[in-house]
Structures are given as C-alpha cells and as structure tokens.
N, C-alpha and C positions, 0 to 999 in steps of 0.2 A: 129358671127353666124347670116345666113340670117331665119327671120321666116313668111313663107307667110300669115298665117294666125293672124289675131289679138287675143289676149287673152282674154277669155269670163268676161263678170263682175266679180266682187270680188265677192263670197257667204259668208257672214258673218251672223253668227247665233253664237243667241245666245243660246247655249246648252240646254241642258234640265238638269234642276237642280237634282242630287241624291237627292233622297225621304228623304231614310235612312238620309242622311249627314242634310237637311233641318229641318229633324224634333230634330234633336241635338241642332241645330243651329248654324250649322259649316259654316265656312265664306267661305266654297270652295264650288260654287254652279256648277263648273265645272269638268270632270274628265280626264285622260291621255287619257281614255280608247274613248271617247267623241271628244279629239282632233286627235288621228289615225285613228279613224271611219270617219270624216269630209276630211283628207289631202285624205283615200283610196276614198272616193265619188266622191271628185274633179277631184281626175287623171283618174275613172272610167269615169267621165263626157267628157272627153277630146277625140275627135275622134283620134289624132295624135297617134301612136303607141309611147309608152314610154318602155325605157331598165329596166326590172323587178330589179335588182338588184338596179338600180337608184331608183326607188320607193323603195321599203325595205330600202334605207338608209335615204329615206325624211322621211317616216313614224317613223324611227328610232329617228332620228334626232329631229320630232315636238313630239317626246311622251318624250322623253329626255329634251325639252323644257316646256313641260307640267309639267311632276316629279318634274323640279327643280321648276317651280312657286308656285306649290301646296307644295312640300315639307318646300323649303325658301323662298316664296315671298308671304305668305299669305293666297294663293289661286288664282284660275284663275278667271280674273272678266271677259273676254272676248276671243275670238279666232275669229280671220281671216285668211281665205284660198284664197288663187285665182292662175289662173295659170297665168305667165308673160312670156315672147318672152325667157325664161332663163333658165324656169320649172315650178318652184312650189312657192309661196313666203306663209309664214307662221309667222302670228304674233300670241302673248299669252302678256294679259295682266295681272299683277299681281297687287297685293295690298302695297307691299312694294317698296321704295324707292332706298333702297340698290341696286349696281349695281352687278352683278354676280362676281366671282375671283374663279381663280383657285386656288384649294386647293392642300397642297403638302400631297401626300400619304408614308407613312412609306415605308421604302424597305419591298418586298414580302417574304423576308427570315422573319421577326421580325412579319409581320403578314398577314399571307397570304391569310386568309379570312376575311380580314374585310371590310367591306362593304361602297359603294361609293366613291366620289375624281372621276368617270371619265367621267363623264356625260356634264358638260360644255367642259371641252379638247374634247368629241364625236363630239358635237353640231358642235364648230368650225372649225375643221378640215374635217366633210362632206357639209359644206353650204360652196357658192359662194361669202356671203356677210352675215354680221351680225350687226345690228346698234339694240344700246339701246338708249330709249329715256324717259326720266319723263314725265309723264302726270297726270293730272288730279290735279291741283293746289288746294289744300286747302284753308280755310278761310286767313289764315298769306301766301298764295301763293307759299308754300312749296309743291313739288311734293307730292301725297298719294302712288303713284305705277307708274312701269314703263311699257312698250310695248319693247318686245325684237322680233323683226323682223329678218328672217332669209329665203334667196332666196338660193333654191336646184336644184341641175340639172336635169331632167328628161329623156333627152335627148342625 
C-alpha cells in the first residue's frame, strides 16, 4: 500500500487519572473509556477519509486491549496512539509481567452466559500486527510490566 502522506507525530498522553479510583488508591490511573476517547481523537485528527467500520473495529480492538490491562495486568500505566502509513498503531502499558494467553472457554451449551475468554482472540484477529514486549526493568532487572503494541487498518 502506497501512502503519500507521512504520519503525523505519535500523541501520547498521559491520561487523566480517575478521581474516584485515585482517592481509593487504586493502581489503575488509566480507563478503557480514556483509551477509546484518545484512538476516536486521533483518527478525528487525520485529514485522510478512514472506512467507519475500520474505526469501530480499532476503537474495539484498543478498549479490548485496555479491559484486558486493567482487568489482568494490573492496570494501565500508559497509552500511545499515533497514526502509521497502515492506520492506526495503539500501545497500552500495564504493570504485570505476564504475557496475555488465550483462555479456553467451556462449550455454549454447558454455559452460555458466562462472561469473558474473547477479548484477546478479538484483539488478534482485528490488528495487522501485535508484539509484546517487557519493559520497565526492576531493581533484580526483572520486567514490572509489559507494552502490548497493536497496528489496525483504517483504510
């Protein structure tokens, strides 16, 4: 894919912490809601006309990446948006180490509402490219958390 234009700087911000969560002391100073609001800003930023359904599936895609940091990886300590020559590229940093795995879900007959199992299989299967990576070395230079990076189409 030819793209004439170059992609504008990354925008990485760092969120605005929930009040509420802050005054708990909750170690999630970031929210899904926080990283859908940021991926809709960026593609708003973007002159190039983008396929609305392609959006609806990054946005999907980075809140499903958010859920699963805040839900199992701690919390979000960071989030980076920016667009690339590809679409969209969208990182979420979290506090744990552990790397994501798909979970296997019971047959729908045995339990049909039960809740979660599809959220990283989502993630996967709508981005272009998905790399994890440890960061943030502790004292003994043991990862603390990882960055899970994921490039979506827009186009």
């Amino acid at each position: 894919m030819t793209v004439d234009r170059p992609p504008p700087p990354a925008r990485t911000r760092h969120l605005p912490a929930d009040s509420a969560a802050a005054a708990r002391g909750s170690p999630q100073p970031f929210s899904a809601a926080a990283v859908r609001r940021l991926v809709r800003e960026t593609v708003a930023a973007d002159p190039t006309p983008c396929d609305p359904r392609a959006v609806g599936d990054a946005v999907l895609a980075a809140s499903e990446l958010a859920t699963n940091a805040a839900v199992h990886g701690g919390g979000i300590t960071q989030c980076t948006v920016r667009l690339v020559p590809l679409g969209i590229e969208v990182s979420v940093c979290d506090n744990s180490p552990a790397l994501p795995r798909l979970t296997e879900r019971p047959p729908l007959a045995q339990a049909p509402y039960s809740p979660g199992g599809f959220g990283w299989r989502l993630v996967q299967q709508l981005a272009l490219r998905v790399t994890v990576v440890p960061y943030d070395p502790g004292p003994d230079g043991a990862p603390r958390g990882k960055r899970i990076t994921l490039v979506l189409p827009l186009y």
